[in-house]
C-alpha positions as CSV (number, residue, x, y, z in Angstrom):
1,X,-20.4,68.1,-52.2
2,X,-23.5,67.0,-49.8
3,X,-23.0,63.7,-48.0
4,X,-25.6,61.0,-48.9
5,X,-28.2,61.1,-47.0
6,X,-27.7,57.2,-45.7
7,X,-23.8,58.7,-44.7
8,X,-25.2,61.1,-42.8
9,X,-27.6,58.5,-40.6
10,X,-24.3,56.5,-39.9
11,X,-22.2,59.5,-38.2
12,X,-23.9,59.0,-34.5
13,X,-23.4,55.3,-34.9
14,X,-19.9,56.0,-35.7
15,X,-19.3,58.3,-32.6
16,X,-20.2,56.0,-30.1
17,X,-18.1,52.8,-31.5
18,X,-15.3,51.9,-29.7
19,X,-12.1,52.7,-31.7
20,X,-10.5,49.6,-34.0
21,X,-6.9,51.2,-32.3
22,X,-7.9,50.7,-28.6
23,X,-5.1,49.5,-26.5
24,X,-5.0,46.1,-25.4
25,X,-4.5,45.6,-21.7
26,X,-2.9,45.2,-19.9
27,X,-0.6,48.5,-20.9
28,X,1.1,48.9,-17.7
29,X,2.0,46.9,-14.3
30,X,0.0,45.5,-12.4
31,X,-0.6,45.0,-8.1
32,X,-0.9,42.2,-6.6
33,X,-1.8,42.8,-3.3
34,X,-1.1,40.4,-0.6
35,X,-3.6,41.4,2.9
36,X,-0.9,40.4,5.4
37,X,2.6,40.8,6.3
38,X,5.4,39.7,4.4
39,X,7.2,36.2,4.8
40,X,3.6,34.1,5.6
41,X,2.7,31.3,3.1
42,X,0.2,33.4,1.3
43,X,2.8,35.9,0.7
44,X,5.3,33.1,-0.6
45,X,2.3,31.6,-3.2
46,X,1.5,35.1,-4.4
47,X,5.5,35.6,-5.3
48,X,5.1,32.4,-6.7
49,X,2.3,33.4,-9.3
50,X,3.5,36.7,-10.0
51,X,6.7,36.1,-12.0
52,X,4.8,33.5,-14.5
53,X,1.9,36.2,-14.9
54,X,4.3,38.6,-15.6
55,X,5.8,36.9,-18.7
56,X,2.5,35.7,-19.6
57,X,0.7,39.2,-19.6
58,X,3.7,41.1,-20.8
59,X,3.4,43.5,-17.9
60,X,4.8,43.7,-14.4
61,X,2.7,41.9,-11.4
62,X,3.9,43.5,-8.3
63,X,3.2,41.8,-4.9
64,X,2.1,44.6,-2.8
65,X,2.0,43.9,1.2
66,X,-0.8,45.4,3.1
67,X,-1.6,43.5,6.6
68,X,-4.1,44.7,9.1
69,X,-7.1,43.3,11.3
70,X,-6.7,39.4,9.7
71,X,-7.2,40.7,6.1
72,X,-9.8,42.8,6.5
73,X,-8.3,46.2,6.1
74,X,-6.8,45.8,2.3
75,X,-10.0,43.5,1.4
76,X,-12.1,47.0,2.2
77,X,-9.7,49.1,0.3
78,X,-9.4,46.8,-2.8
79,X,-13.3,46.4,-2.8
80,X,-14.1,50.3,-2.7
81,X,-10.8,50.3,-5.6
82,X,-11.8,51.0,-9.1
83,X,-12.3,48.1,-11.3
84,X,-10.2,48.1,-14.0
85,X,-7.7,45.3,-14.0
86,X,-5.1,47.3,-12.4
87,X,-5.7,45.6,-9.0
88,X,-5.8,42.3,-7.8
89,X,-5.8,40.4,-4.4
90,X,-4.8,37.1,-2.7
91,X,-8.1,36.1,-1.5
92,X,-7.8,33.4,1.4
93,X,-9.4,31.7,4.2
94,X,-9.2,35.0,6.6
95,X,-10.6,37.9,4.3
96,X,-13.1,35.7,2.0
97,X,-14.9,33.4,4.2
98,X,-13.4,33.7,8.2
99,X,-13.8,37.3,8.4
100,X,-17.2,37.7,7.4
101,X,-18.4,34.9,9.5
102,X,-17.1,36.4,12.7
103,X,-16.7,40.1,12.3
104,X,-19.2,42.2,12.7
105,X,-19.7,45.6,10.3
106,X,-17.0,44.4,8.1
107,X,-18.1,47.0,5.3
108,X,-18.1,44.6,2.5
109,X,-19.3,41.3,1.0
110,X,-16.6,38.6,-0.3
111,X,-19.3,37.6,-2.9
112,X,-20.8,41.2,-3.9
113,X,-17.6,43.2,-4.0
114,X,-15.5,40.8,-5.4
115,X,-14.8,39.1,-8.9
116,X,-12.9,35.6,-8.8
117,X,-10.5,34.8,-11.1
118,X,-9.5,31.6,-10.1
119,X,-8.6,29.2,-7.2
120,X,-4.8,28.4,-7.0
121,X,-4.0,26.1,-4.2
122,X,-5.2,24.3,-1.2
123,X,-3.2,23.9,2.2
124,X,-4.5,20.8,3.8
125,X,-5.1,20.5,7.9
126,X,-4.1,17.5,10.3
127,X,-4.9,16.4,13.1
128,X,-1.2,16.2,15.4
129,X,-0.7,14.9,19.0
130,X,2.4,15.3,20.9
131,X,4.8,12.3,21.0
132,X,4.2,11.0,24.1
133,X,-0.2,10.8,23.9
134,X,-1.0,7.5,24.4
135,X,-2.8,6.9,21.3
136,X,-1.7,5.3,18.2
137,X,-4.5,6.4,15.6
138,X,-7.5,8.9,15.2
139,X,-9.9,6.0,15.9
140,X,-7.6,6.0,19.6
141,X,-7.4,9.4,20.0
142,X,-11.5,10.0,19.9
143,X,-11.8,7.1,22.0
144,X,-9.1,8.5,24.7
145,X,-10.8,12.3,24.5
146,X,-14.0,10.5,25.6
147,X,-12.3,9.0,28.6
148,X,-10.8,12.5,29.5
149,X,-13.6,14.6,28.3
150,X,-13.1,18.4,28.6
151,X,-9.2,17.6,29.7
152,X,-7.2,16.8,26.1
153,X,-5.9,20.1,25.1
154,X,-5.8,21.1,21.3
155,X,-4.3,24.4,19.5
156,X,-5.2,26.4,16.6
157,X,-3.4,29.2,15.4
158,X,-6.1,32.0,17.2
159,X,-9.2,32.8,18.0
160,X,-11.5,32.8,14.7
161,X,-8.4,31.2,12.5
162,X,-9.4,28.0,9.9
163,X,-7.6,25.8,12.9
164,X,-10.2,27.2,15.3
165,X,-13.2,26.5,13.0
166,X,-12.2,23.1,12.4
167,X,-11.6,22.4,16.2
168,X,-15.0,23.5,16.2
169,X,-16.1,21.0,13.0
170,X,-14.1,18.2,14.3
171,X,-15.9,18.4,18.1
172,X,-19.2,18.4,16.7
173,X,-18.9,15.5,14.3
174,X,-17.5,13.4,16.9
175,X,-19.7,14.5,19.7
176,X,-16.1,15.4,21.1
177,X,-15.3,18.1,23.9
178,X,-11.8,20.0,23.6
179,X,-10.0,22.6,25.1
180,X,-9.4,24.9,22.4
181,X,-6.0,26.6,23.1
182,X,-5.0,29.4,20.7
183,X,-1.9,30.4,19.8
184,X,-0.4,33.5,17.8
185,X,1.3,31.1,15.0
186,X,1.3,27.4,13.8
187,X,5.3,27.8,14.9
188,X,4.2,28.4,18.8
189,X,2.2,25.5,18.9
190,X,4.0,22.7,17.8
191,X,7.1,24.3,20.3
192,X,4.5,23.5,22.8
193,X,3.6,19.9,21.5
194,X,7.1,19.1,21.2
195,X,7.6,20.4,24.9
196,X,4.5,18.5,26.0
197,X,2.7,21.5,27.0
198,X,-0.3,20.8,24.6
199,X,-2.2,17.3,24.0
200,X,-2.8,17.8,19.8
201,X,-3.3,20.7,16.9
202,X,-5.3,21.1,14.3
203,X,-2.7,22.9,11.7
204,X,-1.7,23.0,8.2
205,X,-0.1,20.1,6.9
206,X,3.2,22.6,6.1
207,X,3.5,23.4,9.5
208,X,3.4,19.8,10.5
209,X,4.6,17.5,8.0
210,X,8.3,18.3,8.7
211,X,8.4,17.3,12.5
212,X,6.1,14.0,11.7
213,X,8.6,12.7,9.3
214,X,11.3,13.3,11.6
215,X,9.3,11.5,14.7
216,X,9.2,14.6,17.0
217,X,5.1,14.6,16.6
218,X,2.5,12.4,15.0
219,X,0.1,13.6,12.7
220,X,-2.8,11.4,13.2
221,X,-4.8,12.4,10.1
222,X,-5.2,14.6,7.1
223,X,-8.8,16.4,6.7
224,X,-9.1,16.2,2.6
225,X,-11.7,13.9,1.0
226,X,-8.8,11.4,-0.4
227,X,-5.6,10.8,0.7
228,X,-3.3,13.6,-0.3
229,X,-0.9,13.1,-3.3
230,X,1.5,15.7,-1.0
231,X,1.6,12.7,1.6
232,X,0.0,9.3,0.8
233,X,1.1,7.3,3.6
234,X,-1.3,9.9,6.1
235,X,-4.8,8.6,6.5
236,X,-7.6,10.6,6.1
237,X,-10.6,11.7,8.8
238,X,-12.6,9.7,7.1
239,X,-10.9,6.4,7.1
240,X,-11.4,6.7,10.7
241,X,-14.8,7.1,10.2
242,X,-15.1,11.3,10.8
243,X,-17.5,11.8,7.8
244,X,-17.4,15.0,6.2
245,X,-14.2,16.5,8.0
246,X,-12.7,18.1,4.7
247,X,-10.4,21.1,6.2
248,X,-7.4,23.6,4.4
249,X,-6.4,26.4,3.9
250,X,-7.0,28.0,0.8
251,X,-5.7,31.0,-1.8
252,X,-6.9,32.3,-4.7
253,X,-7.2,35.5,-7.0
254,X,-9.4,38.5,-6.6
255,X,-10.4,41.8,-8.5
256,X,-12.6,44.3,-7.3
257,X,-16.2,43.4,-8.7
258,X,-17.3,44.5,-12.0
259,X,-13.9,44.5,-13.9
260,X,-13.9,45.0,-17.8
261,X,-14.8,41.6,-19.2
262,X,-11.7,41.7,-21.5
263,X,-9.7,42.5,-18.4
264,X,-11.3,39.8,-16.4
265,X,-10.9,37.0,-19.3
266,X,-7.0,38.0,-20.2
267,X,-6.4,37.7,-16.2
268,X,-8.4,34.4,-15.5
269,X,-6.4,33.0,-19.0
270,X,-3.0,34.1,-17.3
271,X,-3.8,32.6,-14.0
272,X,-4.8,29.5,-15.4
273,X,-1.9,29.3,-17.7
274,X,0.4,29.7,-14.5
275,X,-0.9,27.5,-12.9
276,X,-0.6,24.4,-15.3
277,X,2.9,25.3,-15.3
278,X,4.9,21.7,-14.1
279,X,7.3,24.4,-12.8
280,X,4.9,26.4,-10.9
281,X,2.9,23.1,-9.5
282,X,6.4,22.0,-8.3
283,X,7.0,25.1,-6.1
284,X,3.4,25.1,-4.9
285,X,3.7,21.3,-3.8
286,X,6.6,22.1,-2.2
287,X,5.2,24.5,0.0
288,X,2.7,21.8,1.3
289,X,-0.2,23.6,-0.7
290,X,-2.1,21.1,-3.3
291,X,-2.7,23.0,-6.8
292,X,-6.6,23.2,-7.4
293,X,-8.2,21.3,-9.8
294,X,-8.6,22.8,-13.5
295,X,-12.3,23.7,-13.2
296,X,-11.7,25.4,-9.8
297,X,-9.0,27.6,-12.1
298,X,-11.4,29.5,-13.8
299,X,-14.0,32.2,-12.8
300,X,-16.6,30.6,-12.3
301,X,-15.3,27.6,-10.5
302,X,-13.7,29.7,-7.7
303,X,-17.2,31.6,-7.9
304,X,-18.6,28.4,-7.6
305,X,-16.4,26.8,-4.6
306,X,-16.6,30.6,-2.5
307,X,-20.4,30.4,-2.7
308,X,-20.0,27.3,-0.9
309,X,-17.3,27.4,1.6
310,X,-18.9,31.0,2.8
311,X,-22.2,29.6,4.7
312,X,-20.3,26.4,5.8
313,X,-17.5,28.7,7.2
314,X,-20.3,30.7,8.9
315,X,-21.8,27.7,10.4
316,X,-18.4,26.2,11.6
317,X,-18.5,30.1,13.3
318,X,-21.8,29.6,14.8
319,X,-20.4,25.9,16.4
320,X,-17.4,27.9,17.4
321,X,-19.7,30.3,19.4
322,X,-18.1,33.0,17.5
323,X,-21.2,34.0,15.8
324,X,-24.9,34.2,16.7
325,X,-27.0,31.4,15.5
């Protein structure tokens, strides 16, 4: 019998649909790769994550370790990874926003090569003197660098690191000059504060909230907008009338740009959902990491906050003199 001839017009249409049977994704495990070495706090947050997406996805996450060159060597090979939802990334400070303010030829673009997914957490930075500084305040502390200009010592954690950019913020709000001392780890420099080898740090509030509770350093200030929920009694930058000194630390999720939207959506649901977990915000407090706000969760609010962290990063760089102006 001869097909109609309206049965016949259907058959391309037909061809080209996509199949009602289609597997869902995800249909096998997934990578979570981490761009440094094992043991860091980024590495702890993405463990953290990973075993809530798991259940939620119905599919391994696996936290895959790949350090090299500050982030930069995985953030290349994820970007130049297929997109297809098989492959995320941690994307932080160092391989989203640092990186590509002060190296040169890094070979790809945080904004271009990368979809978001979501932001999960910030790290706050202080402001920390040693114990014996003669200064009881922020407001004290500007007022005794002016006195010793060029001679109060303050660390970071290296050359280029979030510490060292906002040494470089803080000095030029205040009209300060600092000796910018770097060290290899937030650990070496508050041996040296507690030795009284170095005047103050600028470090993550993790590093440093431990030792101010137990008197063996002060932290002077917090550099968040509001005082912190992780630590209320600290006094913000601000209060001490440093306007616009907002500083942290920051981690999110990454995929390689261009991912299937279905892919993209099922991810950014997951990550959300783990994230509103009490259970999950517990383990991320208690880390000294503040859980983003729910907008900042999605897509398009860490698409939102990168597009504006990146040029101020890069002008921080420029104040830094690690970047041309």
């Amino acid at each position: 019998m001869i097909a109609p001839r309206r049965t016949l017009l259907a058959l391309p249409m037909l061809a080209t649909a996509r199949p009602a049977f289609a597997a869902p994704f995800p249909e096998r495990p997934i990578r979570l790769v981490v761009p440094y070495a094992p043991g860091g706090n980024t590495d702890v947050l993405a463990r953290i994550l990973s075993q809530p997406m798991s259940e939620i996805l119905g599919q391994p996450v696996v936290v895959e370790n790949r350090a090299g060159a500050g982030g930069s060597v995985a953030s290349l090979q994820i970007a130049r990874t297929r997109s297809d939802g098989y492959t995320l990334m941690v994307g932080s400070n160092g391989p989203m926003t640092v990186n590509p303010s002060i190296q040169p030829a890094l070979g790809y673009d945080p904004l271009r090569d990368f979809a978001p997914l979501g932001l999960a957490c910030r790290t706050p930075l202080t402001i920390v003197v040693k114990p014996g500084l003669p200064v009881r305040d922020l407001r004290e502390f500007i007022a005794y660098a002016q006195e010793n200009r060029g001679q109060v010592t303050v660390g970071s954690s290296g050359v280029g690191s979030s510490g060292h950019l906002a040494i470089a913020s803080f000095a030029a709000l205040t009209g300060l000059t600092l000796q910018h001392v770097p060290y290899p780890s937030g650990a070496q420099i508050v041996t040296d504060l507690l030795a009284g080898n170095m005047d103050s740090a600028i470090t993550e509030i993790s590093t440093a909230m431990p030792l101010h509770r137990g008197g063996q350093i002060r932290i002077l200030a917090i550099a968040t907008a509001a005082r912190s929920a992780l630590a209320p009694d600290l006094p913000t930058a601000e209060e001490a009338g440093v306007r616009g000194f907002r500083e942290a630390a920051f981690i999110g999720v990454v995929l390689p740009a261009n991912p299937p939207p279905e892919a993209q959506a099922t991810l950014a649901a997951a990550l959300a959902a783990t994230l509103a977990r009490p259970e999950v915000q517990r383990r991320i407090n208690e880390t000294g990491s503040e859980v983003a706000a729910e907008q900042e969760r999605t897509p398009a609010g860490f698409a939102a906050f990168l597009a504006t962290e990146l040029p101020r990063t890069q002008a921080a760089a420029v104040r830094a003199g690690l970047r041309p102006a």
